[in-house]
N, C-alpha and C positions, 0 to 999 in steps of 0.2 A: 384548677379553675378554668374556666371557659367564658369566654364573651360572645354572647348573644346579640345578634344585629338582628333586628324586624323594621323591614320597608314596608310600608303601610299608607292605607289611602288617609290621608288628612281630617276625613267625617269619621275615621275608627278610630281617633286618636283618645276620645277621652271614655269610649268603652275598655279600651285595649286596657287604658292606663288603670281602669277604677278594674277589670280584672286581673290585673296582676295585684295592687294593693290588696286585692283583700285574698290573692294567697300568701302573702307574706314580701313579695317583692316590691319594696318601696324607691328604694334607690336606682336610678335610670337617667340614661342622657338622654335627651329627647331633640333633634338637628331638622330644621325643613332642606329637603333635598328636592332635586328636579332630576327627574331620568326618565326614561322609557323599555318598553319590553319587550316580548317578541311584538308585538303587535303594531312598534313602531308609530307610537303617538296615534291620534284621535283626529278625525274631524270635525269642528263645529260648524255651526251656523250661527253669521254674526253679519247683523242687519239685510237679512235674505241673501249673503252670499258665504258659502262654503270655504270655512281658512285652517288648514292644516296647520295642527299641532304638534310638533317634534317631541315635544318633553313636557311629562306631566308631573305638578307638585305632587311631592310625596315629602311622609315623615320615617323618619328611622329616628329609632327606641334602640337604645345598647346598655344592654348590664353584662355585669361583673359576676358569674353565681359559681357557686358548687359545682361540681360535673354532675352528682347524683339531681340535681336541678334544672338540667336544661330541657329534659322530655316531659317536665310539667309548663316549663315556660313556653316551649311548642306549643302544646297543647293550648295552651290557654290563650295566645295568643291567635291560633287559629282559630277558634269555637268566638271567640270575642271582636275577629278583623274581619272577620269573612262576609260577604255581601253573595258569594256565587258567580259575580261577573269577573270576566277577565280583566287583570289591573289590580288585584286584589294584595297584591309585594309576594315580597318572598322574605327567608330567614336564613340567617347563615348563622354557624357556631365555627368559632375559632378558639386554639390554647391562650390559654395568659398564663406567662412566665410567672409574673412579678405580680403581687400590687401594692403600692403602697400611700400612706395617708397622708397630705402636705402638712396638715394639723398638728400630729403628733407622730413618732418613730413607730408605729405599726407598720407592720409588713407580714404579708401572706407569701406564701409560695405553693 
């Protein structure tokens, strides 16, 4: 099993989501997060005067999947986050030992 993390801009949040639902992936933790990237925060403009932004909202989307599942979860997540601009997130894949269900005695490994 593998856990998929996707940092994502905040306006892709309910594309990203309605395209994974409808490959099969329903179940997702979804965290508002604030960070920044290479780019080192943003400049606005607020009341005709320029105020740097350190750290911009974002959301991270984390599931639980199959290993044979995570190169369609890329996938989809990209084709469905993406805008073109820089600030777009990134994606990490990490092992999961374990997982199991507070519910009932189900356990994967």
């Amino acid at each position: 099993m593998k856990m998929v993390q996707a940092i994502i801009r905040p306006e892709r949040l309910n594309s990203v989501k309605k395209a994974l639902e409808e490959k099969g992936f329903i179940a997702m933790t979804i965290i508002e997060v604030m960070g920044r990237g290479e780019q080192k925060g943003i400049i606005l403009e607020y009341r005709g005067k320029k105020v740097e932004v350190d750290v911009i909202p974002k959301v991270k989307i984390e599931l639980v999947v199959k290993d044979e599942d995570v190169d369609t979860i890329i996938a989809t997540v990209r084709a469905s986050g993406r805008t073109g601009k820089v600030g777009d997130g990134k994606i990490f894949v990490m092992p999961v030992e374990k997982m199991a269900k507070v519910r009932t005695d189900e356990e994967w490994k």
